[in-house]
Structures are given as C-alpha cells and as structure tokens.
N, CA, C and O atoms as a DFTB+ gen file, in Angstrom:
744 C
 N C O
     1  1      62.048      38.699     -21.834
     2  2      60.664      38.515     -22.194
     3  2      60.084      39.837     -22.699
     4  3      59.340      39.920     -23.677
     5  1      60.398      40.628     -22.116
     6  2      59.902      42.107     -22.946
     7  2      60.447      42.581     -23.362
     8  3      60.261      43.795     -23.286
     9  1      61.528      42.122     -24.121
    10  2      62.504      43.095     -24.956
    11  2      62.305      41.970     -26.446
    12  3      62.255      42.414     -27.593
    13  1      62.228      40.728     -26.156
    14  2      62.140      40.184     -28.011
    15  2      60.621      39.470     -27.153
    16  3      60.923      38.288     -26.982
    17  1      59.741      39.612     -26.799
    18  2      58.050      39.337     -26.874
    19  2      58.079      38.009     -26.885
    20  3      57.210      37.449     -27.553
    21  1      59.059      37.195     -26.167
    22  2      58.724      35.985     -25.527
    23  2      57.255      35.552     -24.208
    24  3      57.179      35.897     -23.029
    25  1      56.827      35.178     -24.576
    26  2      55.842      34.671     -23.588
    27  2      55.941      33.311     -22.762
    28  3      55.045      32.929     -22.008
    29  1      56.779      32.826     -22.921
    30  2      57.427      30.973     -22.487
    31  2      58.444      31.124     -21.531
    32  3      59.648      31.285     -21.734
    33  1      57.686      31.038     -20.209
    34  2      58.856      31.111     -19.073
    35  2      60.195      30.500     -18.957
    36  3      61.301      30.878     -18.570
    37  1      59.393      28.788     -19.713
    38  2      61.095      28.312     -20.089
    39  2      61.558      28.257     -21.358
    40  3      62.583      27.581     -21.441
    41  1      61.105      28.808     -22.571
    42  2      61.988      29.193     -23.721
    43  2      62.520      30.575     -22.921
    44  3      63.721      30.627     -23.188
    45  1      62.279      31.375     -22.320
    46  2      62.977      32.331     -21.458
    47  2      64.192      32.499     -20.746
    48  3      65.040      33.391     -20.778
    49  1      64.074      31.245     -19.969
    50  2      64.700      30.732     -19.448
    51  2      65.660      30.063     -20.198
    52  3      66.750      30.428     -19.758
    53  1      65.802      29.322     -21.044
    54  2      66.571      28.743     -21.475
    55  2      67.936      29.364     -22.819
    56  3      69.000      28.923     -23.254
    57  1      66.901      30.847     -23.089
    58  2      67.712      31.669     -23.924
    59  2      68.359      32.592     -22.962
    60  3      69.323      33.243     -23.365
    61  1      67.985      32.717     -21.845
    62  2      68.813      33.568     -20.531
    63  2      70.057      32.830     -20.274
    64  3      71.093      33.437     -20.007
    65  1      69.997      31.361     -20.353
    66  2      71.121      30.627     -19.876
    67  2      71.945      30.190     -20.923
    68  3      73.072      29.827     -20.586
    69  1      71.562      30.120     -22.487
    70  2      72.349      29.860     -23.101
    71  2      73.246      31.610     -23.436
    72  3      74.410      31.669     -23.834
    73  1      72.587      32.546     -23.228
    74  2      73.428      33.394     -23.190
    75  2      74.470      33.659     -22.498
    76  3      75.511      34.054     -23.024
    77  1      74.342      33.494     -21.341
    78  2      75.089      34.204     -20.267
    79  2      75.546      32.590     -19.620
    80  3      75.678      32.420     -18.408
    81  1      75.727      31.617     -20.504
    82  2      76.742      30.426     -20.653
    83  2      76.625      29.790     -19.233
    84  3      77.527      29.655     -18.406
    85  1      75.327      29.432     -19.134
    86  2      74.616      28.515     -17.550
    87  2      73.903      27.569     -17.943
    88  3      73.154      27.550     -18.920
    89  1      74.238      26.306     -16.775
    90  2      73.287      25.252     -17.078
    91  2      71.488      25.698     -16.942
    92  3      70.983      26.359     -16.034
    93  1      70.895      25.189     -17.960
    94  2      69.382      25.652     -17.558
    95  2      68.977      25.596     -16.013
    96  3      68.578      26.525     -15.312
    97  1      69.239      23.931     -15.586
    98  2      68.674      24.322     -14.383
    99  2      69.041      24.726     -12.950
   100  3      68.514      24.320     -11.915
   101  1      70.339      25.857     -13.128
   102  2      71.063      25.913     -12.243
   103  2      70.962      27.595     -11.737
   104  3      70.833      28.441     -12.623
   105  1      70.999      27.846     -10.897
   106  2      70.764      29.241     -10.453
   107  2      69.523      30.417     -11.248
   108  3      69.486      31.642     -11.128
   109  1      68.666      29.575     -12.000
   110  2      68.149      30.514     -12.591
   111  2      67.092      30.847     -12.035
   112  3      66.814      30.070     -11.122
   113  1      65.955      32.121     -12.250
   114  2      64.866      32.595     -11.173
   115  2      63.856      31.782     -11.638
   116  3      63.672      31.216     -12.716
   117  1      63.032      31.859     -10.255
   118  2      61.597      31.145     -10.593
   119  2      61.145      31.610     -11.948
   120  3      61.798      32.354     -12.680
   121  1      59.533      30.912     -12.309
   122  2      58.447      31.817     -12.651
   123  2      57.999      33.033     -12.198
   124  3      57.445      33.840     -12.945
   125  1      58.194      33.222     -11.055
   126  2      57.405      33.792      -9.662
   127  2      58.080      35.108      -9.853
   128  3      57.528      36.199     -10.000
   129  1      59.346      34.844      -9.829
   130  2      60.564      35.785      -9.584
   131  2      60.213      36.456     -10.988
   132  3      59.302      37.282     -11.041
   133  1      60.916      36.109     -12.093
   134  2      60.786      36.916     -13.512
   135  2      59.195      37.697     -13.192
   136  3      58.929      38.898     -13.239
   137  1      58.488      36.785     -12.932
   138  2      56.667      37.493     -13.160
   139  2      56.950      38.987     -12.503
   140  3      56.719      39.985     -13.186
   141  1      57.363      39.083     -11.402
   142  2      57.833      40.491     -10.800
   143  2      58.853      41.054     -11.026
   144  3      58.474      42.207     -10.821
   145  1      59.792      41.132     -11.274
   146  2      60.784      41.824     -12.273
   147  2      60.369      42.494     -13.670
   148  3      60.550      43.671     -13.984
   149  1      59.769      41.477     -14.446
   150  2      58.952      42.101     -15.577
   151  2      58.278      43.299     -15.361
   152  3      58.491      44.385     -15.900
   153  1      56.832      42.787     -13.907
   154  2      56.051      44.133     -13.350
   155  2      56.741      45.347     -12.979
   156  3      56.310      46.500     -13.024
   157  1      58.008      44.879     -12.559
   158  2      58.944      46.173     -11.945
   159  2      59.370      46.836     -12.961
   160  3      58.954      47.992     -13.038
   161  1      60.166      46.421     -13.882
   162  2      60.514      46.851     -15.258
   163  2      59.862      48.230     -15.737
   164  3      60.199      49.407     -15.860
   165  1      58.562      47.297     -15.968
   166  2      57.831      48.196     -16.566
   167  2      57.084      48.971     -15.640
   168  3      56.234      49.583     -16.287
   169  1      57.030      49.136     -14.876
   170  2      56.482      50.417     -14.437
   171  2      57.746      51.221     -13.910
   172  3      57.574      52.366     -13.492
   173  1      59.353      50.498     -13.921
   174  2      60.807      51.621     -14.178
   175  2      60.788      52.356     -15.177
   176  3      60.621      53.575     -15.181
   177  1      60.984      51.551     -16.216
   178  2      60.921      52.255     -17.176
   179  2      60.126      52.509     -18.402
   180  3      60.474      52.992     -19.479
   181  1      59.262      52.180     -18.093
   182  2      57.670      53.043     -19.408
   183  2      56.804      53.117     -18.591
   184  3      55.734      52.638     -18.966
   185  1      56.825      53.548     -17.561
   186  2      55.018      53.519     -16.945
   187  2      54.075      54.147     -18.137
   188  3      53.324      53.339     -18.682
   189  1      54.045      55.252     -18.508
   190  2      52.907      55.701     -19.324
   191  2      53.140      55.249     -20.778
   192  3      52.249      55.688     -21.507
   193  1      54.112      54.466     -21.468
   194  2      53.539      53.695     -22.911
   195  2      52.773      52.298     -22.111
   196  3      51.761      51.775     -22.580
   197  1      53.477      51.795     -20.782
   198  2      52.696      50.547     -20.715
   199  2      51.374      50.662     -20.076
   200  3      50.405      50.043     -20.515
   201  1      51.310      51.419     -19.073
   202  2      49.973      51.822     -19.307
   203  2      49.110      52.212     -20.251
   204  3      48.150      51.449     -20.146
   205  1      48.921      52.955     -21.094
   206  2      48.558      53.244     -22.652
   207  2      48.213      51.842     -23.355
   208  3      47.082      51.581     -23.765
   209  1      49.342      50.939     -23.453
   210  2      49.276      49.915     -24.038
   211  2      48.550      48.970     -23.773
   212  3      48.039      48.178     -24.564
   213  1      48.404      49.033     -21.764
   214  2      47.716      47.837     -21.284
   215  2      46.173      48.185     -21.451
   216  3      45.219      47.406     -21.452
   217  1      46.187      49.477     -21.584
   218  2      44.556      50.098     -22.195
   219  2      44.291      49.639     -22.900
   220  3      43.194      49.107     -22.733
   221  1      44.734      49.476     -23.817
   222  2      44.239      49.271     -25.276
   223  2      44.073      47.801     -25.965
   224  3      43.571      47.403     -27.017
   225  1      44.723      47.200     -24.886
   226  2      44.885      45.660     -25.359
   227  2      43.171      44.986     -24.107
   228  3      42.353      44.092     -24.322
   229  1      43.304      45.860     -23.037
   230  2      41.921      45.608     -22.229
   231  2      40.720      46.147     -23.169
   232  3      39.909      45.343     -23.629
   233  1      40.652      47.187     -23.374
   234  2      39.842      47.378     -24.564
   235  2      39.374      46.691     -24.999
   236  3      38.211      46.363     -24.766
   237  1      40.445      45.995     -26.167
   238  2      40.013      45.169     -27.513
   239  2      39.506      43.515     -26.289
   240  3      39.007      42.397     -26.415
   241  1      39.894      44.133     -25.540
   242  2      39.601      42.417     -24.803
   243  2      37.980      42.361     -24.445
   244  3      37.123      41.483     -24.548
   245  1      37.984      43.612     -24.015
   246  2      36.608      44.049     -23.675
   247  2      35.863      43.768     -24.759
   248  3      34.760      43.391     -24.363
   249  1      35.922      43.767     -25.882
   250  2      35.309      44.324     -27.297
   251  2      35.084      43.047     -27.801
   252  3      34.024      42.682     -28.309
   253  1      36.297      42.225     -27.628
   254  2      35.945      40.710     -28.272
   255  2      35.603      40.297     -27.026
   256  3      36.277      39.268     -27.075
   257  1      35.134      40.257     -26.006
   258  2      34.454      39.361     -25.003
   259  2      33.128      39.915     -25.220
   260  3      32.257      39.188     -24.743
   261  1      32.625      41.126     -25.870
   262  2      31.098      41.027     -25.962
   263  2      30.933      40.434     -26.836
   264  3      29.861      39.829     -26.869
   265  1      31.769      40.297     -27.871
   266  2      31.077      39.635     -29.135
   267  2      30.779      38.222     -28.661
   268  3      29.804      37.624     -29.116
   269  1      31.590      37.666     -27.756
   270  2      31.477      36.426     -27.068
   271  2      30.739      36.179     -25.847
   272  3      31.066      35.253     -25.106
   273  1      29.977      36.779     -25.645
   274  2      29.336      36.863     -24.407
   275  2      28.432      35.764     -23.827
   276  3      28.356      35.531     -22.620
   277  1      27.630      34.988     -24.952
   278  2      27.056      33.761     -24.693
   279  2      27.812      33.076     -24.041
   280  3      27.388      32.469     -23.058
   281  1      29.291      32.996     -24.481
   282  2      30.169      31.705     -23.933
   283  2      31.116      32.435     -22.850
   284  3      32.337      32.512     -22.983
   285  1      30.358      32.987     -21.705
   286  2      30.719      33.299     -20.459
   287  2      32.294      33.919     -20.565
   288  3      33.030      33.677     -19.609
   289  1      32.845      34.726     -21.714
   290  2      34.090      34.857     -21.661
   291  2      35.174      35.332     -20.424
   292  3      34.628      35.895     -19.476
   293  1      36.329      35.198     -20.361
   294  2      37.159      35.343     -19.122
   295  2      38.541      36.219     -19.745
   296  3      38.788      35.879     -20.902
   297  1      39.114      36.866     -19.407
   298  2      40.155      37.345     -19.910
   299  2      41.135      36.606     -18.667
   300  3      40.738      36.506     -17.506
   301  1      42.575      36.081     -19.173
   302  2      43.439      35.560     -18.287
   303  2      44.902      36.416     -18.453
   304  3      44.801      37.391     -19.198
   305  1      46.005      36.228     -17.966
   306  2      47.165      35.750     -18.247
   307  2      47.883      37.504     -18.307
   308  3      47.477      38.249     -17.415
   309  1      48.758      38.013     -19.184
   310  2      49.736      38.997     -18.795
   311  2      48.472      40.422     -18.908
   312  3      48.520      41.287     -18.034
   313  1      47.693      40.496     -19.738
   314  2      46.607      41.685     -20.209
   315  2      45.923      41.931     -19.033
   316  3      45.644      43.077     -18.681
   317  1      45.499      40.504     -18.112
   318  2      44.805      40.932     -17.180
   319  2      45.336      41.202     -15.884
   320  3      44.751      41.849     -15.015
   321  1      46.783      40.537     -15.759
   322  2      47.570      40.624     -14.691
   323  2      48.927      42.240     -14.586
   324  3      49.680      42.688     -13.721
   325  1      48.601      42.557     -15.880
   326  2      49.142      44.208     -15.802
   327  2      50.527      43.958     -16.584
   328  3      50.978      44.966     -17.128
   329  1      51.614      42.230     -16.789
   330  2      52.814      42.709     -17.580
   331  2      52.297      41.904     -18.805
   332  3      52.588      40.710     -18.876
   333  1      51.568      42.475     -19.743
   334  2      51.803      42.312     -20.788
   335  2      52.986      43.098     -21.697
   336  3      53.175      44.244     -21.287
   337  1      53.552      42.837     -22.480
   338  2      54.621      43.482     -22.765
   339  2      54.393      43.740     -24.731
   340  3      53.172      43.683     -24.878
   341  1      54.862      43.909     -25.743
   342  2      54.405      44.739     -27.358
   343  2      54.316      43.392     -27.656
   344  3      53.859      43.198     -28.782
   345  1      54.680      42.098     -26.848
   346  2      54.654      40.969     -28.069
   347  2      53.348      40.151     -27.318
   348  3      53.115      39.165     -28.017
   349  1      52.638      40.187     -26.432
   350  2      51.839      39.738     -25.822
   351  2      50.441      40.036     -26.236
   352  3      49.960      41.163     -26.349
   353  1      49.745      38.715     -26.486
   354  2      48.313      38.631     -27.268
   355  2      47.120      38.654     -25.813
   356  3      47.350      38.444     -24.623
   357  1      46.000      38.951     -26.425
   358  2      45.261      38.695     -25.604
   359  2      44.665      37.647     -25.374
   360  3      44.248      37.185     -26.437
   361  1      44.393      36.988     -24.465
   362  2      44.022      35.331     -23.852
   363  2      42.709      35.327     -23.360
   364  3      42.491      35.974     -22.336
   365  1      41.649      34.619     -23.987
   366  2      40.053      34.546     -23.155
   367  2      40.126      32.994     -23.304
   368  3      40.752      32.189     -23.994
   369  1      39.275      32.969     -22.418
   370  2      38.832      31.406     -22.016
   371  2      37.038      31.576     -22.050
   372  3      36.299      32.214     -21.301
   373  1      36.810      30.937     -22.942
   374  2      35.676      30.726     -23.191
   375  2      34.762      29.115     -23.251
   376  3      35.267      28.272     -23.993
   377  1      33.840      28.829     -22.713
   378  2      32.795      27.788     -22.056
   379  2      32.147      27.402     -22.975
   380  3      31.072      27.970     -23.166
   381  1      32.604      26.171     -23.985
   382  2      31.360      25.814     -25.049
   383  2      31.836      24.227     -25.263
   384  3      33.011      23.887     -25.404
   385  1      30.968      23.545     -25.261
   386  2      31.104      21.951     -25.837
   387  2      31.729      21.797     -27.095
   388  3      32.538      20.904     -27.346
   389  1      31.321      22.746     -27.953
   390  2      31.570      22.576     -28.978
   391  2      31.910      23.791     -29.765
   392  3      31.133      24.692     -30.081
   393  1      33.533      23.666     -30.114
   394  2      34.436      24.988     -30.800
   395  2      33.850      25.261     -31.668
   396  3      33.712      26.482     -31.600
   397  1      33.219      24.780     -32.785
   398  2      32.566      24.871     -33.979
   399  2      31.611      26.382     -33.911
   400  3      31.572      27.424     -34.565
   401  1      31.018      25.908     -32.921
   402  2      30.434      27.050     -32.484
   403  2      30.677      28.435     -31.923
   404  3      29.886      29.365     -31.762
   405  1      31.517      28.371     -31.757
   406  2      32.184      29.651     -31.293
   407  2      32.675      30.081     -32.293
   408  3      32.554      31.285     -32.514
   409  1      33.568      29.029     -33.458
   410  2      34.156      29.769     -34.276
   411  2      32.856      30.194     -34.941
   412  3      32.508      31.366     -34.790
   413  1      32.308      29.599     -35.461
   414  2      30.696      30.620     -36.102
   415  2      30.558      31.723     -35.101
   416  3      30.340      32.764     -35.722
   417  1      30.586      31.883     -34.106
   418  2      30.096      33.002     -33.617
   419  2      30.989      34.573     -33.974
   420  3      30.603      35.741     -33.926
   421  1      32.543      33.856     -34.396
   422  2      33.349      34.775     -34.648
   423  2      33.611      35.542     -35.760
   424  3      33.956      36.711     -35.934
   425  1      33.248      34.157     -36.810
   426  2      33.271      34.450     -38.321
   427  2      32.100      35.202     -37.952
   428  3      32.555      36.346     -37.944
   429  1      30.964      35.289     -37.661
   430  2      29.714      35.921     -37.623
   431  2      29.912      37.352     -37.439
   432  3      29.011      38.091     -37.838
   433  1      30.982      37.878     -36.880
   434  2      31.281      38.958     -36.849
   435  2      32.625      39.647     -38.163
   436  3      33.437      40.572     -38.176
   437  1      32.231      38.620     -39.040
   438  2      33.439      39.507     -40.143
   439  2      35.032      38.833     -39.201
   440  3      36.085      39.389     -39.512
   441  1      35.088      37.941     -38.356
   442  2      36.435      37.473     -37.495
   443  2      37.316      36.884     -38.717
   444  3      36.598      36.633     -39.686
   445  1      38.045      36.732     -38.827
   446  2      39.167      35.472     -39.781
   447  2      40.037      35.163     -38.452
   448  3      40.712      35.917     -37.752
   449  1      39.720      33.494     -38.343
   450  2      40.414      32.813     -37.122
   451  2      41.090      32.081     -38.123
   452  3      41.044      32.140     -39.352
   453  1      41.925      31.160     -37.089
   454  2      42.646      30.332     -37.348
   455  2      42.555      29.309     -36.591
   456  3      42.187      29.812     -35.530
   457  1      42.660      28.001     -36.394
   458  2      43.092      26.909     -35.274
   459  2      44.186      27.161     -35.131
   460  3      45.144      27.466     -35.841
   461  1      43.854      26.916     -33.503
   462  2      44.985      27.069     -32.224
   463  2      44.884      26.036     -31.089
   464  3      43.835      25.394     -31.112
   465  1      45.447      25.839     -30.444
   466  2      45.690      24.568     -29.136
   467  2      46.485      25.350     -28.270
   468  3      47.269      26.200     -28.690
   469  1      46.340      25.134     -27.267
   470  2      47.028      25.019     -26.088
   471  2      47.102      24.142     -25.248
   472  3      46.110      23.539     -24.840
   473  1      48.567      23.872     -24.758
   474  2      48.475      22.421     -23.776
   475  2      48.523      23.451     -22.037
   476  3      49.517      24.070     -21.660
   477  1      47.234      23.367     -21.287
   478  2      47.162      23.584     -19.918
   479  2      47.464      22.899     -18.963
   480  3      47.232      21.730     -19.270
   481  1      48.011      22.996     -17.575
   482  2      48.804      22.362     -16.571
   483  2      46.987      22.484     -15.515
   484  3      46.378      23.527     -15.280
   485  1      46.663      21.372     -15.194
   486  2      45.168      21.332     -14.182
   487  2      45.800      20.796     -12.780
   488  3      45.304      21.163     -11.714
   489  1      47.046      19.809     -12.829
   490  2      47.006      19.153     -11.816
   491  2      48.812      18.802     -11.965
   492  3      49.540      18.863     -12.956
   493  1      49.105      18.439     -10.583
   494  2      50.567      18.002     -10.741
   495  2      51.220      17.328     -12.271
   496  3      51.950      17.840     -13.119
   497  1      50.705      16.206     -12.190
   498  2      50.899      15.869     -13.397
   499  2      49.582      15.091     -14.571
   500  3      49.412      13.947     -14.992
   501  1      48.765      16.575     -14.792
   502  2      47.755      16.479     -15.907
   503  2      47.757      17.903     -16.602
   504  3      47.748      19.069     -16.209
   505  1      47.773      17.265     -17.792
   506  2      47.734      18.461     -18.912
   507  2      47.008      17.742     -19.917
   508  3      47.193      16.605     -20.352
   509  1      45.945      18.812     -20.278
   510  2      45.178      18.661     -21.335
   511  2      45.470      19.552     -22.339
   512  3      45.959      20.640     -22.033
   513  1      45.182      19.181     -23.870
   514  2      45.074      20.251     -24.743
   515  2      43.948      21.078     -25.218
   516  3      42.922      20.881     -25.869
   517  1      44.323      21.723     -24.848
   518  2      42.562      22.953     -25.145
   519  2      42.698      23.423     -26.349
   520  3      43.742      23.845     -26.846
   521  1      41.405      23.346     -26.956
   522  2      41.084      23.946     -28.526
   523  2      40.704      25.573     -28.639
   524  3      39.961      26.197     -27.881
   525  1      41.323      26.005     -29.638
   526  2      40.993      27.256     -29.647
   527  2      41.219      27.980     -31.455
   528  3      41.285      27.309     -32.485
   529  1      41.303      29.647     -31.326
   530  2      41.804      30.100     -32.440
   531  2      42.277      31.475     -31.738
   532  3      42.142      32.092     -30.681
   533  1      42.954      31.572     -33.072
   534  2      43.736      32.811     -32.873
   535  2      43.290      33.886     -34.234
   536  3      43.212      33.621     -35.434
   537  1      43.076      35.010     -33.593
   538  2      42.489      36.071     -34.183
   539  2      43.345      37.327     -33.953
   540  3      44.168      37.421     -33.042
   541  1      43.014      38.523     -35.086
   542  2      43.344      39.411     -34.809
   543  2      42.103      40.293     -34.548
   544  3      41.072      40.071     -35.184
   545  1      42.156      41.134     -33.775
   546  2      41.208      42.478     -33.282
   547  2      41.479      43.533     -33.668
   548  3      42.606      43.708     -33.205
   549  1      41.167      44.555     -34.322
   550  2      41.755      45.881     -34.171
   551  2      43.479      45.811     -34.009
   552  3      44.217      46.148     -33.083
   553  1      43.672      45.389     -34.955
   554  2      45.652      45.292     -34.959
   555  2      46.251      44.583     -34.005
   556  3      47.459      44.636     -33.772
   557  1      45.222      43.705     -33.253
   558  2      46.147      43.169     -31.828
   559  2      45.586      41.514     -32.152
   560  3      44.562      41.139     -32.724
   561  1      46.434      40.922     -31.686
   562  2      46.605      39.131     -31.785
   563  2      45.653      38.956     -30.177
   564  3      45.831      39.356     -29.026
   565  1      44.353      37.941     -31.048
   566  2      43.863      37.232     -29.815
   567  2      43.794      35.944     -29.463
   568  3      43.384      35.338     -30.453
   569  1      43.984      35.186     -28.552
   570  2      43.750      33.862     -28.425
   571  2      42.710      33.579     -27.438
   572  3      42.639      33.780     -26.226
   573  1      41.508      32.778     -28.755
   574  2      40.051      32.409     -27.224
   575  2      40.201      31.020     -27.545
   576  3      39.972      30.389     -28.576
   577  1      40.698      30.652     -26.271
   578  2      40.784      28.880     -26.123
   579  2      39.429      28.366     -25.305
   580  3      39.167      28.691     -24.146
   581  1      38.801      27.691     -25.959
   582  2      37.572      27.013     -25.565
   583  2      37.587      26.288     -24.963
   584  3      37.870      25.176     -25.407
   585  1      37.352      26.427     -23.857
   586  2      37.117      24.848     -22.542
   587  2      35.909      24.525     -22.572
   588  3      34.966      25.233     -22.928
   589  1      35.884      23.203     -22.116
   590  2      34.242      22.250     -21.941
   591  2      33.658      23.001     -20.916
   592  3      34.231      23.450     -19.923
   593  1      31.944      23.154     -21.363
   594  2      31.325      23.724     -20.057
   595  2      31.308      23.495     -18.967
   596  3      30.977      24.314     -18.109
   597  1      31.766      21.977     -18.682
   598  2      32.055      21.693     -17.100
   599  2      33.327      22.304     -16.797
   600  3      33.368      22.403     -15.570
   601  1      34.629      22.868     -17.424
   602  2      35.305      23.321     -16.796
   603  2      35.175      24.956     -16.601
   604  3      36.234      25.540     -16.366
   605  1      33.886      25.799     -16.683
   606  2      34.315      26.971     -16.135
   607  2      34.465      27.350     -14.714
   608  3      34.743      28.514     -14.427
   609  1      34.320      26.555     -13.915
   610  2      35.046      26.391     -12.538
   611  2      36.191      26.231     -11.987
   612  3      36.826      26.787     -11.090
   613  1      36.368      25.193     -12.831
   614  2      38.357      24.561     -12.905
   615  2      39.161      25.622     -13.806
   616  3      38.973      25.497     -15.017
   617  1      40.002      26.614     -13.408
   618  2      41.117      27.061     -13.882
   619  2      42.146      26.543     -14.316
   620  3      42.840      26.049     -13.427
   621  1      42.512      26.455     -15.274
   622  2      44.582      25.485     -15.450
   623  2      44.591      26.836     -14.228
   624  3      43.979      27.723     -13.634
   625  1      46.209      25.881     -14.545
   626  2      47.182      26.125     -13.110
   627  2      48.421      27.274     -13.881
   628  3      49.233      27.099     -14.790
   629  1      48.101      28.422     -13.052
   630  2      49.335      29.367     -13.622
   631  2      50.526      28.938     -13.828
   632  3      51.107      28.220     -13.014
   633  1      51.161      29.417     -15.208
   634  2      52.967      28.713     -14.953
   635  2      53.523      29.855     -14.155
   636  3      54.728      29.682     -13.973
   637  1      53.039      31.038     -13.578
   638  2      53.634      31.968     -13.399
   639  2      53.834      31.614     -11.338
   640  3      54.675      32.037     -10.544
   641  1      52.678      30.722     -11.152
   642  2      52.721      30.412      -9.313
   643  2      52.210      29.199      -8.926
   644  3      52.350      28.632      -7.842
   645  1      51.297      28.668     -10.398
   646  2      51.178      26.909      -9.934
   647  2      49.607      27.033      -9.350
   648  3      48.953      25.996      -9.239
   649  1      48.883      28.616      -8.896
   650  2      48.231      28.110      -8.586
   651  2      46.909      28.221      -9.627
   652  3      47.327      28.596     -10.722
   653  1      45.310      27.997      -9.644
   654  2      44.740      28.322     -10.638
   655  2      44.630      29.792     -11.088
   656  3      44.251      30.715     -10.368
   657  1      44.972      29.874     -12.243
   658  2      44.770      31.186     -13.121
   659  2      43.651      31.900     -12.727
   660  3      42.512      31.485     -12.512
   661  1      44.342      33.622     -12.619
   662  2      42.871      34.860     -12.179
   663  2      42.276      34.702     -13.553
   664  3      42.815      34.112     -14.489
   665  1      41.056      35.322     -13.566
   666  2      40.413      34.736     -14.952
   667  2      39.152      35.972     -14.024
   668  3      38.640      35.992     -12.905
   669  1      39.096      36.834     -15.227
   670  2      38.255      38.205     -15.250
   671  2      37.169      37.895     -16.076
   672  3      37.476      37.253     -17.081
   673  1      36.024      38.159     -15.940
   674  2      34.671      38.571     -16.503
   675  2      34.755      40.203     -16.764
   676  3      35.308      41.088     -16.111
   677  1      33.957      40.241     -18.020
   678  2      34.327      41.360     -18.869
   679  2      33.728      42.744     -18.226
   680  3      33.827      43.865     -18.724
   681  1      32.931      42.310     -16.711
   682  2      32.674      43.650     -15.956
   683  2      33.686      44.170     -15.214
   684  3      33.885      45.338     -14.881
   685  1      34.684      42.577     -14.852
   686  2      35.990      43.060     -14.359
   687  2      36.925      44.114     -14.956
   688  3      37.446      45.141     -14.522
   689  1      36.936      43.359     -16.301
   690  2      37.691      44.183     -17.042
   691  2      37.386      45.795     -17.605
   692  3      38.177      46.643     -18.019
   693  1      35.877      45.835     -17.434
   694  2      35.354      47.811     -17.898
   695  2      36.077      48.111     -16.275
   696  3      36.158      49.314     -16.025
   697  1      36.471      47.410     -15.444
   698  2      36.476      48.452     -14.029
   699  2      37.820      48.912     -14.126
   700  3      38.255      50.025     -13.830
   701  1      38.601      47.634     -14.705
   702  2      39.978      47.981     -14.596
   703  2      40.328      49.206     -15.868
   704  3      41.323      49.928     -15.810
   705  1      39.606      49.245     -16.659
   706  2      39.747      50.215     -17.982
   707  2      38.993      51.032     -16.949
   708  3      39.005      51.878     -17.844
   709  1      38.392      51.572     -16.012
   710  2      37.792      52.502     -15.320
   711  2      38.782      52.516     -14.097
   712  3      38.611      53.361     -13.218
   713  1      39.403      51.967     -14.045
   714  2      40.555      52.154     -12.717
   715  2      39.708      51.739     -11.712
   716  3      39.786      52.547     -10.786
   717  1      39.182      51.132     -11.549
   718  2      38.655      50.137     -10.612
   719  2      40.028      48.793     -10.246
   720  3      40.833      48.301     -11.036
   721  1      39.827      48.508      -8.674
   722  2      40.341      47.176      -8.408
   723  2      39.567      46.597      -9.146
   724  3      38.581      46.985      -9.772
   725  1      40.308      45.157      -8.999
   726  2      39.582      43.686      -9.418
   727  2      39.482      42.909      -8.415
   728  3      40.020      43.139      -7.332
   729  1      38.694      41.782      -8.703
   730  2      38.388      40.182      -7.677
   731  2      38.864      39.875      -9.014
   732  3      39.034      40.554     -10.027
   733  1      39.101      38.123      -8.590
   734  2      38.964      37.657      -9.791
   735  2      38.060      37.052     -10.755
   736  3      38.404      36.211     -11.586
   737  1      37.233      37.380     -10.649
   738  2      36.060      37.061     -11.280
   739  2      35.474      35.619     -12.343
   740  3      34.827      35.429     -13.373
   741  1      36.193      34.858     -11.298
   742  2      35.913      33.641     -12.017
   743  2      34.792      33.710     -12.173
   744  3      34.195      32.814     -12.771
C-alpha cells in the first residue's frame, strides 16, 4: 500500500496474494493488522519525509475545509489518522442536501471538480453510495463526498476496524498541524 499508493484494503490484499502465490482468503492479515504495519513502516523508515508530508496534506485539508465551512466539513481516513502514504488523497465529508451546491461553492473558488461516488459500509449489511467530487488543491488530490444533513451524526463504518470513522473538524485539524492531540471531533 505505500510503496505503489494503493488505498483498497482488498485490492491490497489481493495483489499481496496473487504475488506471493496464496489463496485470497487464506492466511492473510486483517484490515486492522496492515492499518498498523503501514503506521510502523513509516515512522521505521521516513519519519521526517512522512511527517513533512502528513503536514502538508493537513494543511491543504485545513485550507479546503475553510473554503467549505458552511457545510460543517470533517477530514477522515489515512491524512487524519497519520498513514497516509505519496499516493493518498485527502477525504472530507461534508453535510449538504444538495451536491449542486457545494459544487458551486467550489467552482466559486476558481475549484475544477469532477464527479465522484463512493460506496460507504453504515451497517452489517448496508451500503450506500455517497456523492461527491474530486479536486485538486495546491498539487494534492481531494475527495469531499457529500452526505445528507441528517447524516452528520452517522459515520460509515471504517474498513480499517468496522467501527464508525474518526472524522475531525477543521479546529481538530489546526491542533494537529500545531501538535496538539485530537478527540474525534465528530
């Protein structure tokens, strides 16, 4: 996952096992497991580019969550959880009925988006597809997937532990660019 900027636990998984000539679902590590190995990794061997890096990608996260600020933005997923790795985008979850609007809010800033989807895990077996776009920031790939205003309470469900996703508010995130702990700031 951090060596070719996979983000897909089981396209991960499944290029781990066709390599090293294993059935997919046979001895291979959790989610859970890789999620910490990755963290270990990288703070073995690059602590100070990945630190550097995880700066800079909180930053721009910081930067596009003010522009988004009406729509309660959240930063989620490897940027906010510390293994993001050179192929890893930044992820906000943002609160609006209606995408339309957000994307105006983005173009409004000189943004060029794109449509994007994501399919989220809420419940054993429920998955919805969430609307979104994908942008670039300052040289870095973002993805703000728009959930309905009734769900800024309800988190999807991490693939990384199953349970609901940490999900930062953008004061979280100046603390952690200030070396501050975090809550999770749903």
């Amino acid at each position: 996952m951090a060596e070719h900027g996979i983000a897909d636990f089981s396209l991960a998984k499944r290029k781990a096992a066709e390599r090293l000539g294993v059935r997919v679902g046979s001895a291979l590590p959790s989610n859970g497991e890789i999620h910490e190995r990755l963290a270990e990794r990288q703070r073995t061997f690059e602590p100070a580019a990945h630190r550097d890096r995880l700066g800079r990608l909180r930053a721009v996260a910081a930067q596009t969550m003010d522009v988004l600020a009406s729509f309660r933005p959240k930063l989620v997923g490897p940027v906010l959880d510390g293994t993001a790795t050179l192929g890893s985008a930044i992820e906000l979850h943002v609160f609006s009925d209606s995408p339309e609007v957000v994307a105006a809010a983005l173009e409004g800033y000189g943004l060029r988006l794109h449509d994007a989807q994501r399919r989220y895990r809420f419940g054993r077996d429920q998955f919805d597809l969430i609307p979104g776009f994908a942008l670039n920031v300052d040289d870095e790939d973002v993805e703000v997937m728009v959930f309905p205003e009734r769900g800024s309470g309800h988190a999807p469900l991490s693939p990384v532990d199953g349970k609901p996703m940490r999900r930062a508010s953008r004061a979280a995130v100046l603390a952690l660019l200030a070396g501050a702990e975090i809550s999770s700031g749903s």
